[in-house]
Phi, psi and omega in degrees: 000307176297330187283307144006275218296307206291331168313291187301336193281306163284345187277326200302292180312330158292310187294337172311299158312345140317274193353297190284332174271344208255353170282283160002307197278317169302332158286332190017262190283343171316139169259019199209137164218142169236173137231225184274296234254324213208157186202096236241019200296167176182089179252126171316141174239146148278132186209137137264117239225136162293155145312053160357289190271002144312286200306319180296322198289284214247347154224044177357318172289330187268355183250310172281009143250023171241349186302203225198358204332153220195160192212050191299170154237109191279156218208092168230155164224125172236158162312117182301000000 
């Protein structure tokens, strides 16, 4: 039954991903497709990011004393 669902899941998720290149491709340099239905932007965004692994490499000190350690927990379920 779940490989069904994860089944179904990825065919969707691939038709999302049609969907979504074959609007893109209609839109091309725009930022904006509207319809009856759907009202569409795609706009550039800026975004600034540290370099991390530039800052450990050339200021070691500026990276341990701002790091960060994080403990996530990953959630997978597999097929026995």
């Amino acid at each position: 039954m779940r490989e069904e669902i994860v089944g179904f899941i990825s065919e969707l998720q691939e038709e999302q991903k049609q969907s979504e290149q074959e609007v893109k491709l209609f839109i091309q340099d725009n930022e904006l497709a509207s319809s009856e239905a759907f009202r569409v932007p795609w706009k550039n965004i800026d975004s600034i990011k540290l370099d991390t692994k530039r800052i450990k490499e050339e200021r070691p000190e500026l990276y341990d004393d701002y790091g960060k350690v994080s403990h996530p927990r990953r959630f997978e379920v597999k097929a026995a």
